[in-house]
N, C-alpha and C positions, 0 to 999 in steps of 0.2 A: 591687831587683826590676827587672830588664828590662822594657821597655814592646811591647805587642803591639798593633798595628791591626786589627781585627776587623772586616769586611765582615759587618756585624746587619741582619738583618732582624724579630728576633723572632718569625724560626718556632721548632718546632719545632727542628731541628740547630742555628740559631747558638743560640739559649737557653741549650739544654745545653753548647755549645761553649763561649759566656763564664765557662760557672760554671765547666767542665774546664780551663780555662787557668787561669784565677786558682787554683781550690783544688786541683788537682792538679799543676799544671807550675809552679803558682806564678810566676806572669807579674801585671804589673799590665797589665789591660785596657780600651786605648781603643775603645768602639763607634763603627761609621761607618755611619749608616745613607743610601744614598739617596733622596731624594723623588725617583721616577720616573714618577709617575702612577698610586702603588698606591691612590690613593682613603683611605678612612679605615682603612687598616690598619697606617698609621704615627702613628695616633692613641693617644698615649700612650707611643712607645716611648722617649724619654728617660725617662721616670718607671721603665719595666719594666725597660731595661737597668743602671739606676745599681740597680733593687732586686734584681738580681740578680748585683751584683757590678763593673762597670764604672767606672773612678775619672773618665772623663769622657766622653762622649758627643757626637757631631758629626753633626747632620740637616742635609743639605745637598740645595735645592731645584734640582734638576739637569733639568727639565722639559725649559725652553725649550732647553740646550746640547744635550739627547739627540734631538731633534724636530730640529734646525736641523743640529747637525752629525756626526749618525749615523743618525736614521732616513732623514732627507729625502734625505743622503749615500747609504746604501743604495737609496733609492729609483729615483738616476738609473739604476743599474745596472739593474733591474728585476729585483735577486737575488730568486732562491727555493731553496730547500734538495728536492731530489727530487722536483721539480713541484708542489709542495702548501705547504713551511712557508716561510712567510714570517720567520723568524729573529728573533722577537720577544725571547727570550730572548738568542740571540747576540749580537745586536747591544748588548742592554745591558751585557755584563759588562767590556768593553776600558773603558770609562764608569768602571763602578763602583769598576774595580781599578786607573783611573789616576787618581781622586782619594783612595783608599787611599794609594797612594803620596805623595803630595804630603802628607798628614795624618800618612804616618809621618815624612817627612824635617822636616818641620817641627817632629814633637814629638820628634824625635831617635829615634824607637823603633828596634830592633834588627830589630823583625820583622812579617811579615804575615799574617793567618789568614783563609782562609774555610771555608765549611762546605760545600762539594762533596763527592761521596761518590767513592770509588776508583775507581769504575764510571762515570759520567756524563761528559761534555764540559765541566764548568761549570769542574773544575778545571786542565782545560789551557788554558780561556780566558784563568783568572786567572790563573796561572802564567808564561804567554806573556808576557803584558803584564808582569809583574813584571818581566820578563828584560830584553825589552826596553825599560821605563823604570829599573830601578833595580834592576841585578842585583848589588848587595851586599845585599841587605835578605834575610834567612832567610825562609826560607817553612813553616808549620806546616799541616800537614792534616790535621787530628783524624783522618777517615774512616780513613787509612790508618794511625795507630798506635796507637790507643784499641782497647778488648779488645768496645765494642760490637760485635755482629754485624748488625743491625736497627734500625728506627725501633722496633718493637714494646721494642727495650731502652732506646731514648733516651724512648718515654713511660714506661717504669716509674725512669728516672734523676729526669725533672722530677717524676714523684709525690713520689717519695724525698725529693728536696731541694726542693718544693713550689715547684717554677717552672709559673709558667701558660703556657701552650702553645696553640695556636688546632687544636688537630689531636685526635682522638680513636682509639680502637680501631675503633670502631664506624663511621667514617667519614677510612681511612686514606691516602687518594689527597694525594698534596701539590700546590703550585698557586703558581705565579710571574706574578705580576700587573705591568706599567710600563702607559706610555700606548701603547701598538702592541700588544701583543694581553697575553693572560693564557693558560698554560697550566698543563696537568694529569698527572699521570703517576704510577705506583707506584698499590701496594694493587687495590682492585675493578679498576684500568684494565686490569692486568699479563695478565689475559683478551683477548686481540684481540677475542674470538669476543662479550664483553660487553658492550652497545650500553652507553654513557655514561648515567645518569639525566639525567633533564630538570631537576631540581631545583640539578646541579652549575652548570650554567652562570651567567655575571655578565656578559657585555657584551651576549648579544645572544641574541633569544627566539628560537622554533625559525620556519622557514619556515611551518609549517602553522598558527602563531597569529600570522604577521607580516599587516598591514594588507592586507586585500584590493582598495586601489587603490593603483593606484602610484606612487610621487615622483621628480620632475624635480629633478636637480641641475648644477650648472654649477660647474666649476671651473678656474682660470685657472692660466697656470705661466709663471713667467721663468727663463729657462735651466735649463729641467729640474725646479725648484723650484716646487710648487703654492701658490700666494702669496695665490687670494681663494676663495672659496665663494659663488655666484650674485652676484657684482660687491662683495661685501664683504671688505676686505682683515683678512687676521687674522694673528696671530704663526704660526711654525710648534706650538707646542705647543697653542696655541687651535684652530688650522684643524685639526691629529689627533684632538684632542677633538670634536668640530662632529663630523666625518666618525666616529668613533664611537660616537658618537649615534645619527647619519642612518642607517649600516648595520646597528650594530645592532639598533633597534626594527623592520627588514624584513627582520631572519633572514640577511643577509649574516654570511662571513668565517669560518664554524664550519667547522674541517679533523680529520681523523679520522683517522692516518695508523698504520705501523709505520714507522718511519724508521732507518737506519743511521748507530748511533755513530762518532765519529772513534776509541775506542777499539776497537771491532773489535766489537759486539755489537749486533743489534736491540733496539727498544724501542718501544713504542708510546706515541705519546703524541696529546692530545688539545687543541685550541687555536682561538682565536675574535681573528679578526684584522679587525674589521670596518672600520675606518677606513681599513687598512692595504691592505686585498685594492681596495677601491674605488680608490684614491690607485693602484695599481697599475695597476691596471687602464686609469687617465686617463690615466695617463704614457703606456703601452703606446701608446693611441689617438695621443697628441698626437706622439707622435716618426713614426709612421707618415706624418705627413704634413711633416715637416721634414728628417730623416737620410735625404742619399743613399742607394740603396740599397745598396751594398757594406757603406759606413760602415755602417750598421743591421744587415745580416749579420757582420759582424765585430764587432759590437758584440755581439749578440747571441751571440756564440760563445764570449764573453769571460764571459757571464753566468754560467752554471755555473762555472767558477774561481773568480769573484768570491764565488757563494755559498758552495762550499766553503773556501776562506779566512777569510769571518766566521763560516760555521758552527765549521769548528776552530780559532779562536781569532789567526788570523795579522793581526788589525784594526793592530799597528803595525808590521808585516812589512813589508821592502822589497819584498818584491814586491805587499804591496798596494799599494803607495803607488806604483808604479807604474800599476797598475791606475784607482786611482782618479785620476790625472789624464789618463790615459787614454780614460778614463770623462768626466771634465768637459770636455775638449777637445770630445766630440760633443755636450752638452749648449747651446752658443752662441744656437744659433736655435729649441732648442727651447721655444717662446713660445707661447703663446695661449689658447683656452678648448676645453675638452670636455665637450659634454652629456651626462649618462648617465640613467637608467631604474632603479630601486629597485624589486624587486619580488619579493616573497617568496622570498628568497636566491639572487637572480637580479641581475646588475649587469649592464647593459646601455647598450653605447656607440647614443647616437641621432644625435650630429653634433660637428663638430669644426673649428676654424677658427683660422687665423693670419696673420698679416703674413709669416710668412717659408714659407710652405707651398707645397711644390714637387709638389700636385698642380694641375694643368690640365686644364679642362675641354674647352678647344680638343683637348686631346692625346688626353684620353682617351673622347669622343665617337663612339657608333656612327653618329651623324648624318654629314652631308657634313661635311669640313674640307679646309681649303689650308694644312696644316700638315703632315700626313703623310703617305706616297705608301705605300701600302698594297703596292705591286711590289716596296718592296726588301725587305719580308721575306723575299720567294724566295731571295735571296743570302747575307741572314745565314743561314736556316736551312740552308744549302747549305755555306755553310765552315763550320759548327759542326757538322754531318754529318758531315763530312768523314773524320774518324778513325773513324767508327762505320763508313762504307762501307769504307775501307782494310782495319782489323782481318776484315769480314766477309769479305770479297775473298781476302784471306789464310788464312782459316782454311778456304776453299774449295780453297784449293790443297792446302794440307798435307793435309786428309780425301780429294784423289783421288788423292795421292801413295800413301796407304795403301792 
């Protein structure tokens, strides 16, 4: 029997996925689950994977590496996916599918499986990364050769062969949880026009029952990396935790979006990024007052690439890798602390301060100063004019020509 690495989570699709390789394609199947920050939903999956089929099983506590050098990584960028998603999902799967690999080449397997549907981005994320770490390994994708048409046929497969499943008819939306945000999508969501139930949610309570006074937080950053919490230094997957807490209980980070697949199809999906949306937020603040201004406009211009890159999948792409030192280069001086404001899903910058901070008071005072001669702006604004008077001037000729 061939050996297959199986990217398990113990939903609903890899479930039925581990029992379809073993008892139809006849593969012997290793599960890979990661510990990403899903809370107790990896509770118990060694026990459910080996009982429904899997000869060995691998839970690997992948917290602190995804916090430190993918989210935190993501974060100097100040990527977002179409002004709203913070890429909670994306950024995990280049993660997930490059210790897949290492798990397959170790145990010699042939091949590699996850459970992405033919439709979604998850399976070009994972795929990506195969190619580009270990493009001899086969790649299996149930979604696309299995006679399933639906989840609704993948629950009546686990009744059939009595695999327990976290997912119901009657509550059919599926949900991908790490330590950066948890999202939702498929079934009641597949509605735009259907506000989300209040009952769906897990990080973070609505605005209108978040605490009606509001919290001061402080967070500090060395080189673009947020390193303490109100003068307390913490790991990076402790300090995403803390700030997931903190936003969540005051209604931060809930995004509601219709967003455009890398496959060519909208989708709506629904997600709750609260640690994440704050942390972005500080970064935002603290580079404001360090990155030249060019640097920061071209930095910024770089952002949208950047997201699209890890939203489709390109995280060990040479042109990310570009990017991202790119990226770290402007990050040097960005040092210090920013205060922000927590207030019924409201994040709010109140003050911000560093050692390497290239605002001035001297400069930028409407008081007297002997610093700046307030006459030469006549001149800049007179040669940067300059081609606005010319073109007019010209366009006056050519209309009395006519």
């Amino acid at each position: 029997m061939e050996k297959v690495v199986l990217a398990y989570s113990g939903g609903l699709d890899t479930s039925v996925i581990l029992k379809w390789l073993k008892e139809e394609k006849g593969y012997e199947v290793i599960a890979f689950a990661a510990e990403l920050g899903q809370g107790k939903e990896l509770d118990q999956i060694e026990k459910k994977a080996k009982a429904t089929g899997a000869s060995k099983v691998y839970v690997e506590d992948l917290k602190e590496e995804f916090a430190r050098d993918y989210v935190f990584e993501m974060l100097k960028a100040n990527a977002v996916y179409e002004d709203k998603y913070l890429l909670g999902t994306s950024i995990a799967r280049p993660l997930i599918a490059k210790k897949q690999v290492e798990i397959a080449l170790a145990e010699n397997a042939k091949a590699v499986s996850h459970g992405a549907t033919g439709k979604g981005n998850d399976q070009v994320r994972f795929e990506l990364t195969y190619a580009a770490l270990a493009p001899g390994l086969k790649v299996i994708a149930p979604w696309r050769e299995w006679d399933f048409k639906s989840r609704t046929d993948l629950l009546d497969y686990a009744k059939k062969k009595k695999i327990p499943v976290p997912v119901s008819k009657q509550k059919p939306y599926s949900s991908d949880r790490n330590l950066l945000h948890i999202s939702f999508e498929g079934g009641i969501l597949e509605d735009p026009w259907m506000e989300p139930p209040e009952d769906m949610f897990v990080m973070s309570c609505s605005p209108e029952s978040a605490p009606d006074k509001p919290v001061y937080v402080e967070i500090s950053f060395e080189k673009g990396v947020p390193v303490a919490v109100d003068g307390r230094k913490m790991s990076p997957a402790v300090l995403l935790q803390h700030m997931n807490e903190m936003g969540g209980s005051n209604g931060i980070g809930r995004v509601d979006m219709v967003e455009n697949r890398y496959v060519g199809m909208k989708s709506r999906g629904v997600y709750e990024t609260p640690g994440g949306t704050i942390l972005r937020e500080a970064h935002i603040a603290m580079e404001s007052m360090t990155l030249d201004r060019e640097v920061q406009h071209l930095k910024n211009s770089l952002a949208l690439k950047y997201a699209e890159l890890v939203y489709n999948g390109y995280w060990f792409s040479p042109e990310m890798s570009l990017l991202r030192n790119t990226v770290n280069e402007t990050q040097e001086k960005v040092s210090g602390t920013v205060r922000l404001k927590l207030y019924k899903g409201n994040c709010i910058i109140t003050g911000r301060k560093s050692a390497f901070s290239l605002y001035s008071e001297d400069f930028a005072t409407f008081e007297k100063d002997s610093v700046y001669d307030q006459k030469d702006a006549g001149g800049f604004i007179k040669i940067n004019g300059l081609r606005m008077r010319i073109k007019k001037i010209l366009d006056g000729k050519k209309h009395g020509k006519k």
